[in-house]
N, C-alpha and C positions, 0 to 999 in steps of 0.2 A: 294605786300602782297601775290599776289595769286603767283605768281613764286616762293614764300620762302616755300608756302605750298605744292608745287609740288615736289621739292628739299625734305623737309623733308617726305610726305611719297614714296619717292624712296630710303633714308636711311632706313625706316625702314622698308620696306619689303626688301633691301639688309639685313639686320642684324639681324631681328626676321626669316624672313620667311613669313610664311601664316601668313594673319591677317585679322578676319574680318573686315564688314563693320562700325559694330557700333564701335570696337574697335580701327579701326583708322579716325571714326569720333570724337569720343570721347579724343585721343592722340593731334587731330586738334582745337577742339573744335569749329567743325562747325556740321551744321547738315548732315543725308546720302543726301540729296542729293544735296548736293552741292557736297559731297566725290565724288557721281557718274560723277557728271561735271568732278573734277579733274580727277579720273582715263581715262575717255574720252579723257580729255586734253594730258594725258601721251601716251596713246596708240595713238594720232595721233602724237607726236613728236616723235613714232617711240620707246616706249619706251616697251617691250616686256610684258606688264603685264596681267595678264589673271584670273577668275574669278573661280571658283569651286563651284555648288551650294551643297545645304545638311548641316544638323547640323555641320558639321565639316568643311565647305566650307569658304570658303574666296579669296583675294587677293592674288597671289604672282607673283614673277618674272621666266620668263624662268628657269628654270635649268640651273646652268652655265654663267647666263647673269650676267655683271659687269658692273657699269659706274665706271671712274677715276672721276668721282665729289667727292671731299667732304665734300661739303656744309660751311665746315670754311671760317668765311672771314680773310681776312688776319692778325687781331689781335688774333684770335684765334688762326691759324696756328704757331705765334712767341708763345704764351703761352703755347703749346704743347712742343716747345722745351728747353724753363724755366722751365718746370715739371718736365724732364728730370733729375734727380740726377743722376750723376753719381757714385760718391762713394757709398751710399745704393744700388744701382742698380748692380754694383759690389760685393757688401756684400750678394744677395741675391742670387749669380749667375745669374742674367739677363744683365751682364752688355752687353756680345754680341747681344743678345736678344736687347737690348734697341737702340744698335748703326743700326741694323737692322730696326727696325719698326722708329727709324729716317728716315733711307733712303728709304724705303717704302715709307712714308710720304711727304718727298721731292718728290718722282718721281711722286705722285699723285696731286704736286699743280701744277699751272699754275706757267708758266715759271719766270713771273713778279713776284710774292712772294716766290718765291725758295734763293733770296736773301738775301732776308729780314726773313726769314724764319730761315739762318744757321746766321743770323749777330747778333739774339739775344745769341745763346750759343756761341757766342767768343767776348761777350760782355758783358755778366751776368755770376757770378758761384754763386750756392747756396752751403756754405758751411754749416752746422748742429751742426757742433761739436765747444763750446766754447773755450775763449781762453786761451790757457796754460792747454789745457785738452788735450787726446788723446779717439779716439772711443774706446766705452768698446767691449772686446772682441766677435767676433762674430760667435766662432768654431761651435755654433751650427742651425745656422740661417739661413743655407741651410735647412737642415732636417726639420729643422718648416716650415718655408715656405714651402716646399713640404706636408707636412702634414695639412696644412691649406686648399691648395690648394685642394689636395685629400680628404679632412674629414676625414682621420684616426687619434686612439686615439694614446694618448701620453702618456707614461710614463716616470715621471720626478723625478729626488733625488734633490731636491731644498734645498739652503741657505738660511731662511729668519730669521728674526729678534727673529725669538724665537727658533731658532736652525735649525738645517738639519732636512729636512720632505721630506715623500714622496708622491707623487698624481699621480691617473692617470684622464687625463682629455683629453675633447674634445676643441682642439684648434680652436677658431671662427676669431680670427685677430694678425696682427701684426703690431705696431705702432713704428714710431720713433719720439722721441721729447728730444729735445736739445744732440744728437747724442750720443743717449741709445735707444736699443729698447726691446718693452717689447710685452709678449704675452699678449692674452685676453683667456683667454679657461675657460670653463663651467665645475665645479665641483658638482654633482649633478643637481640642477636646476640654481645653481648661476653663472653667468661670474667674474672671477676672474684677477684679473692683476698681471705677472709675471716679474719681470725685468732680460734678455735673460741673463744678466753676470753672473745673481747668480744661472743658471742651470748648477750642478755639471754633471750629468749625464740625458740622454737623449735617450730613445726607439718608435721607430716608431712602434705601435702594428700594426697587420691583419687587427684587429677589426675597422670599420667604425663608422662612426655616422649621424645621422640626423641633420644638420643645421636647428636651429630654426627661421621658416618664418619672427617673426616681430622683430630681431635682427639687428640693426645698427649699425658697429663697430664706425662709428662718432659719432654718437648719444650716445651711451655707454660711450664713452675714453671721451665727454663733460663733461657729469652729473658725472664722475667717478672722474674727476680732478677736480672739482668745492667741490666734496663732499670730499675729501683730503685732498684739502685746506683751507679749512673750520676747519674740526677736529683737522691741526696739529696747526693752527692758534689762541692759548689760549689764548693769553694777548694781550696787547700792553705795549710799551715803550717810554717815552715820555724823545727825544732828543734834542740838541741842536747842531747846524751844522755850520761850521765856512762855508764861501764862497765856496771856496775850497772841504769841507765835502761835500755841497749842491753835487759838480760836480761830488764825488766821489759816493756817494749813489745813483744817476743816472747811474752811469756807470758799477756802481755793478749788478745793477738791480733790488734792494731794492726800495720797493713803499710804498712811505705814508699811511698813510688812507685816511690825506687829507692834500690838501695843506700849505705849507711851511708858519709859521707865522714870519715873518721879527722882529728884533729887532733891537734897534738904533743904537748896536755898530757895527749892519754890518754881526753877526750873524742869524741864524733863529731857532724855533722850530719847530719841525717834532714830528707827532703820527705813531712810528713804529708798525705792528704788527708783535706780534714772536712767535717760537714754546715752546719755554721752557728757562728758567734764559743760559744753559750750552750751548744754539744754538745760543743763540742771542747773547752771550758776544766773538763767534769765531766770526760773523758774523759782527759783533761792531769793531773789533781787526783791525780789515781790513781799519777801517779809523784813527786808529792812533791818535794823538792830535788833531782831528779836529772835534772829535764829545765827546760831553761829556753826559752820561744818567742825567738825574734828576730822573725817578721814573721807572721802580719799583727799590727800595733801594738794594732790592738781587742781581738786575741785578747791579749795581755801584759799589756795596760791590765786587760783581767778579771781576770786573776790575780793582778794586783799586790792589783788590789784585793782581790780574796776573802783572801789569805795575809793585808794590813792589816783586815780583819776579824777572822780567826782568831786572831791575833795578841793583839788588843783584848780577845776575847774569852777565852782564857787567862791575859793577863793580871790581868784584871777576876777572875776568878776563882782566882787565886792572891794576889792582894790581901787579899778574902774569907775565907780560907784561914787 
């Protein structure tokens, strides 16, 4: 225990700098003076750290002083290079950047996990983008990214659902999920979500901004997708799923509400929830004879009718024929 606590406050006066006392007894959660034992302990292993008193005073390390420790054990070490994406890392311009602080990384573990270390990324690839899809455009995804990174404002001529608009806004993140990625930037007091393909046009202003201190883009992009899902989610549809259906609406990525009720001849019921009668019957289309709606009656009615379209129209064309 006490070795792991020595380990970590030597990362974190390599990485903050100065740090009081209460403030890395506090990071420890042990009391000062047990902190003062440990830094004892550090300066007899020879480990260069030295004291400053005064309001401003605190811990830190020589100027210039490094250890190659870095504290990861070696499951950590292989999960550093699982994180690693390289495609978005690519898209953001970091992809040299990333292949760098890989080998960084390597040269900083001990020799025994440098192994094990490169065996995970040529043994895992995280791909993002689903299948029979292509990533949506990312011409402008440098420029954000830099402008995230710097806090300067953005001027955007955006595509969205109620025509071309335009905003300027303070970009706080940028997220990828199922290989689209979208901004988060603050229009007035509000953070907003932008999806990066439907940015027609794109200005990095002069003007800066202030990052708002209690701002989490995880915490945000959570409650932001929970609350989306929610609103577009208006009904349900209560289906009937041949065997086959069952594997197919799994594989879609379509989710119950709740579990599959079995019938005797080997089919099931499923309670779909949808966005609207005209989303759920493209959505529906996708399993073919093998799911049939029973309620709502609007949703049935559509697909009666689309299949007597289809119908018509293979017909018509084997006629032809």
């Amino acid at each position: 225990m006490r070795a792991s606590r020595l380990l970590t406050i030597l990362m974190l006066l390599q990485t903050r700098g100065r740090m009081s006392a209460p403030a890395l007894a506090d990071e420890l959660e042990v009391s000062i003076r047990t902190l003062y034992r440990d830094i004892d302990q550090l300066s007899a292993a020879g480990v260069p750290v030295y004291a400053e008193r005064g309001r401003a005073g605190g811990f830190q390390l020589l100027d210039g002083w490094r250890t190659r420790l870095t504290g990861l054990t070696p499951a950590e070490a292989q999960a550093m290079f699982l994180a690693g994406l390289p495609g978005p890392a690519a898209q953001l311009g970091l992809g040299d950047a990333m292949a760098a602080a890989q080998l960084k990384l390597l040269a900083a573990l001990p020799a025994d996990w440098q192994a094990n270390a490169r065996r995970v990324s040529s043994r895992f690839h995280l791909d993002p983008v689903g299948w029979y899809r292509s990533a949506a455009p990312t011409d402008h995804l440098p420029a954000v990214a830099e402008a995230v990174w710097g806090e300067r404002r953005l001027k955007i001529r955006y595509d969205s659902w109620r025509g071309t608009v335009e905003r300027e806004l303070d970009p706080l993140g940028l997220v990828l999920k199922a290989g689209d990625w979208y901004l988060v930037g603050r229009v007035g007091g509000d953070p907003r979500t932008y999806r990066l393909s439907n940015i027609l046009d794109l200005t990095v202003l002069d003007a800066s901004f202030v990052r708002p201190g209690d701002f989490t883009l995880a915490d945000y992009w959570t409650a932001s997708t929970r609350r989306f899902e929610a609103e577009i989610q208006r009904g349900q549809a209560l289906v009937r799923l041949s065997p086959r259906g069952l594997t197919l609406l799994r594989n879609f990525g379509l989710t119950p509400v709740e579990p599959a009720a079995a019938e005797a001849d080997g089919w099931a019921r499923v309670l779909l929830p949808i966005e609207s009668v005209e989303t759920a019957a493209n959505e529906l289309l996708r399993l073919g004879a093998e799911a049939e709606v029973i309620e709502p009656a609007a949703l049935r009615d559509r697909l009666a009718e689309t299949a007597h379209r289809l119908a018509a129209l293979y017909a018509a064309a084997s006629a032809q024929a």
